[in-house]
MIVO-947152 format. One record per residue (C-alpha): residue number from 1; residue in one letter; x, y, z. Coordinates in steps of 0.5 Angstrom, whole numbers, always signed. Each point is the difference from the previous one (the first is absolute). Last residue first. Layout:
BEGIN
 resi resn  east north    up
  NUM    a     X     Y     Z
...
***
This chain:
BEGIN
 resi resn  east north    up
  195    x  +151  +149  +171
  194    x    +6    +4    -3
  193    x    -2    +7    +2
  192    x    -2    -2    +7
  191    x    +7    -3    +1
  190    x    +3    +6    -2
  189    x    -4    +4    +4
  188    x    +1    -4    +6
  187    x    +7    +1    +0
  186    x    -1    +7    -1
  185    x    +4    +7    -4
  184    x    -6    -1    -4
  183    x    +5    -1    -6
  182    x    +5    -5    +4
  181    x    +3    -4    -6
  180    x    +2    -8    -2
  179    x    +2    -1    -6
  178    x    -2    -4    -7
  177    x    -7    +3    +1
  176    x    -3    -7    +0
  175    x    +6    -3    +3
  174    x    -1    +4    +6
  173    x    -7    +0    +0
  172    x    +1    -8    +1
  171    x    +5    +1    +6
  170    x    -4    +6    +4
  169    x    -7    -6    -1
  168    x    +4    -6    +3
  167    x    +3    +5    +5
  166    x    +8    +1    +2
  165    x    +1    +3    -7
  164    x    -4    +6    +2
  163    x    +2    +1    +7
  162    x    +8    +0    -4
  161    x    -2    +6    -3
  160    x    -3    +3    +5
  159    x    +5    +0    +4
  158    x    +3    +3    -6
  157    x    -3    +5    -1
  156    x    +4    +6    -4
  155    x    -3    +7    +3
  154    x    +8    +4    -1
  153    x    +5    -2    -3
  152    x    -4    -6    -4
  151    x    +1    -7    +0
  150    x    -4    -4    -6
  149    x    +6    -5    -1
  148    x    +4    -1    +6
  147    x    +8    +2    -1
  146    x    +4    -4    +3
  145    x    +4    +4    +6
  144    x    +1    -5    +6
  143    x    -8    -1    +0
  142    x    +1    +2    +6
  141    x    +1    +7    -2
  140    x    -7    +0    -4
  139    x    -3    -2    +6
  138    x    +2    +6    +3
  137    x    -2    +4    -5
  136    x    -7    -3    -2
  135    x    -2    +1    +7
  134    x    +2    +7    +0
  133    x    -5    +1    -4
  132    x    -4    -5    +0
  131    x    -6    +6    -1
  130    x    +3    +7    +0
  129    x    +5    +1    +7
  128    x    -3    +5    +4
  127    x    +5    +6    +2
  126    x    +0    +3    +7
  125    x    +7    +4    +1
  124    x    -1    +2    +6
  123    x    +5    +7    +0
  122    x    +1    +3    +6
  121    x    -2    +7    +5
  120    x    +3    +3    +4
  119    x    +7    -1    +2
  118    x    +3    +6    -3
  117    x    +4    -1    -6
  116    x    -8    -4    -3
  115    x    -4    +6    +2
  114    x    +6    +5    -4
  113    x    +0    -5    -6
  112    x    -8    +0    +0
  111    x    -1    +6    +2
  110    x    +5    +3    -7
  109    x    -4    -5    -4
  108    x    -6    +2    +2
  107    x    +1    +7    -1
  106    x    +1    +7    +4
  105    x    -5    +4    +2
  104    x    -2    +3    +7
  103    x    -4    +5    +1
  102    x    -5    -4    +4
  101    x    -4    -2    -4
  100    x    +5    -2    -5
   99    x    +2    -5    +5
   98    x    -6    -5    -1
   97    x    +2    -2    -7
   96    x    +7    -1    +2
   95    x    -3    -5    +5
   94    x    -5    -4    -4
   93    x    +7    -2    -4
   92    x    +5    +0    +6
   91    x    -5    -6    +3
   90    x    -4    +4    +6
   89    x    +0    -3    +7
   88    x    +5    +5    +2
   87    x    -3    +5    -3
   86    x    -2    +6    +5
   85    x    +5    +0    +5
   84    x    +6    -4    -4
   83    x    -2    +3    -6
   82    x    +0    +8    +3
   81    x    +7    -1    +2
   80    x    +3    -4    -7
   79    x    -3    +5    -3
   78    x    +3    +6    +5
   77    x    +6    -4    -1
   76    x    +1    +1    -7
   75    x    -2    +6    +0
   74    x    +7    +3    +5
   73    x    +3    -6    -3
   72    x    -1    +5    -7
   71    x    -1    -4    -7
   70    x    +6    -3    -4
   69    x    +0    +4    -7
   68    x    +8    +2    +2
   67    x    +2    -7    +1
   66    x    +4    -2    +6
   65    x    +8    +1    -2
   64    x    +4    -7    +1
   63    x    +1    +0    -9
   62    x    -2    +7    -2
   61    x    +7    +0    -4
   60    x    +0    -6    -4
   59    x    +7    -4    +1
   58    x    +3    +0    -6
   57    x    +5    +6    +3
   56    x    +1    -6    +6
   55    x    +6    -4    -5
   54    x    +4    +7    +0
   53    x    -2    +7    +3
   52    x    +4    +5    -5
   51    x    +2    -5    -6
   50    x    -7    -4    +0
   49    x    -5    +7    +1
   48    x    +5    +2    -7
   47    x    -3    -6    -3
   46    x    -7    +1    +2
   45    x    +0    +7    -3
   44    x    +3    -3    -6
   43    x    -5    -5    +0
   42    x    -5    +5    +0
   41    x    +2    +3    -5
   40    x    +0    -6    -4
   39    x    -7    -1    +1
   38    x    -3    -7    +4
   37    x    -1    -7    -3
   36    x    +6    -3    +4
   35    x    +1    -3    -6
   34    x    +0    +6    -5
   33    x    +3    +5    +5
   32    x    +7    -4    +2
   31    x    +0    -2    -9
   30    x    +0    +9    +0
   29    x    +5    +1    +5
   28    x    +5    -5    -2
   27    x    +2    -7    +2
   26    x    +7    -3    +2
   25    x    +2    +6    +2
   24    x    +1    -2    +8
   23    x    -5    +5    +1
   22    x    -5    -3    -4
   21    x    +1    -7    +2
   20    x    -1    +3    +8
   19    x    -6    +4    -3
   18    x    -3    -7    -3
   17    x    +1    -4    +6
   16    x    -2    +5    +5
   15    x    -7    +1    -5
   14    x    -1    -7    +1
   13    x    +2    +1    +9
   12    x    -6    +5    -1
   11    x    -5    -5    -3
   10    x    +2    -5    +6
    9    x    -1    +5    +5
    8    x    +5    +3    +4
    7    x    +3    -1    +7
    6    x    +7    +3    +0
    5    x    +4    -3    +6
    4    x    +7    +3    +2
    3    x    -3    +3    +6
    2    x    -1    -8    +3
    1    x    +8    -1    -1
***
């Protein structure tokens, strides 16, 4: 029973649906080519690919095949060989700049995958949160989804917001200005200018 499977994209199972209506005739040649956006001759090639091989003619022929722009596994392991040795506490950017001098040239990208195949290196992902950020979020959330006035996507300070209205001075600025802002980036800032 497991033979009998045909695994196919969604974009090939439309164009079944359409060739299946089509070879039914209850759709002709020319409307097939204009919702499947391709020529009429091609869906006569592909209709004659249905009636001979059925449901897995849609299918497209390099599916399972390696690519024919893949680079040698002889190369590759050369590369790999050469970073272990001389680069192993490089990240893939410095060392694909290192390995032309040693005739090896291939992009950072392509090391960056490969490196990554192979166990030898790992992304970090650092990224500093901007001013409140992440604060202003997770507050936001607690707030059960009500809006806050002034909050913004990203560098909105609601904390200090709130530190403003908490003091005498921040509450006065507050009506003032008619609302409470972080233009410094600082609590400190903010009550600085009101005083």
């Amino acid at each position: 029973m497991l033979g009998d499977r045909i695994e196919m994209s969604r974009r090939e199972r439309d164009v079944l649906k359409v060739m299946a209506s089509l070879l039914q005739g209850e759709r002709k040649q020319r409307e097939a080519a204009r919702l499947l956006g391709r020529s009429v001759r091609h869906i006569r090639r592909l209709q004659r690919r249905l009636e001979v091989e059925g449901d897995a003619g849609v299918i497209h022929r390099a599916r399972g095949k390696p690519s024919n722009r893949r680079i040698d596994a002889a190369f590759r392991q050369r590369v790999l060989a050469a970073y272990r040795q001389e680069y192993s506490d490089f990240g893939p950017t410095l060392a694909a700049e290192k390995l032309p001098e040693r005739k090896l040239k291939v992009s950072v990208d392509t090391l960056r995958g490969w490196l990554l195949a192979e166990g030898l290196w790992q992304r970090r992902r650092h990224r500093r949160a901007a001013h409140g950020d992440d604060v202003c979020r997770r507050l936001e959330r607690q707030r059960r989804g009500r809006p806050v006035p002034g909050v913004r996507d990203r560098g909105g300070c609601l904390p200090a917001r709130r530190a403003a209205r908490a003091t005498p001075a921040g509450a006065a600025c507050a009506a003032r200005r008619g609302r409470v802002g972080c233009p410094n980036g600082s609590i400190k800032a903010l009550s600085q200018k009101c005083y």
